[in-house]
C-alpha positions in Angstrom: 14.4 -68.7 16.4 11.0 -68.4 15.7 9.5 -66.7 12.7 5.5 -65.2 12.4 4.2 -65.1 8.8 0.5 -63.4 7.8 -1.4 -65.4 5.6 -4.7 -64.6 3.7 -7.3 -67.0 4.3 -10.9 -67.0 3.0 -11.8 -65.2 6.4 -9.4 -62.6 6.0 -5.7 -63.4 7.4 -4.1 -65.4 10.0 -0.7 -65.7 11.8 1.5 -68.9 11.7 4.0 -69.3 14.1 6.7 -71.7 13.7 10.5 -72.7 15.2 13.5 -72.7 12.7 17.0 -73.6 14.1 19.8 -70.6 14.5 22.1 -72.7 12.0 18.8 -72.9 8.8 18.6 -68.8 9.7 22.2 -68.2 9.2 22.7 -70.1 6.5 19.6 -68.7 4.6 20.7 -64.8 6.1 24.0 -65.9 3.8 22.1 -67.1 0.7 19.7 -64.4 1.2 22.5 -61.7 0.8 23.8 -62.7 -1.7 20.6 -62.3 -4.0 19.5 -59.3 -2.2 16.7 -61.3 -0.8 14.9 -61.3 2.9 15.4 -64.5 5.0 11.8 -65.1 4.8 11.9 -65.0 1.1 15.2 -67.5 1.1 13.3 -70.2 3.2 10.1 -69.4 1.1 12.2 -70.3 -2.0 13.8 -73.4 -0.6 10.6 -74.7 0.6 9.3 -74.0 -2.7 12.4 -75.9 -4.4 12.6 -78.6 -2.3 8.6 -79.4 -3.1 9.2 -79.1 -6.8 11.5 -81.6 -6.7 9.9 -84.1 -4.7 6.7 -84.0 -7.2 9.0 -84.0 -10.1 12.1 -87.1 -9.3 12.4 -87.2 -13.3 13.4 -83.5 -13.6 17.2 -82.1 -12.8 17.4 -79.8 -10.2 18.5 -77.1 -12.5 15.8 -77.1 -14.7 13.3 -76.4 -11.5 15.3 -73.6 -10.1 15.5 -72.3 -13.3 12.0 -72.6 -13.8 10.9 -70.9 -10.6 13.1 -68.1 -11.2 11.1 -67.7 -14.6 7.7 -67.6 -12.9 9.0 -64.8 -9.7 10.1 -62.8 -13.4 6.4 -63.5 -14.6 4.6 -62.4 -11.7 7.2 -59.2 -11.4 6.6 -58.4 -14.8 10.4 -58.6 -15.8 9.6 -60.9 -18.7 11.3 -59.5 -22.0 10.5 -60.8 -26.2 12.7 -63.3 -27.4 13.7 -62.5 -31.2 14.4 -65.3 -33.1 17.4 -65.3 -35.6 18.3 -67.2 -38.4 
């Protein structure tokens, strides 16, 4: 299956193209679902994941998912204040 994504570039935007196999698109469609997400988003989050924890070996996976879900909560503006207690 192939999938076309816009991207903005310093001269405005441009289209890449590339080839996924049926059985990656299925199995993010099912992933995807479940957190309400697009497919494109899904693989977008994967790719994002997977890069994460190549540049950081020293760091548990959880901790990296966990932080990227933080940040997509930053940039939505979904953040709440944390009250300390004592």
């Amino acid at each position: 299956m192939f999938f076309a994504k816009l991207i903005s570039s310093a001269r405005g935007y441009i289209m890449t193209m590339f080839k996924l196999s049926d059985e990656l698109i299925e199995l993010a469609r099912s992933h995807a679902e479940e957190k309400h997400w697009s497919v494109t988003r899904q693989i977008e989050y994967w790719a994002r994941l997977g890069k994460a924890v190549e540049d950081n070996p020293e760091l548990p996976v959880k901790f990296i998912q966990d932080t990227l879900v933080a940040v997509e909560e930053a940039n939505a503006s979904q953040l709440s204040d944390y009250r300390f207690t004592s």
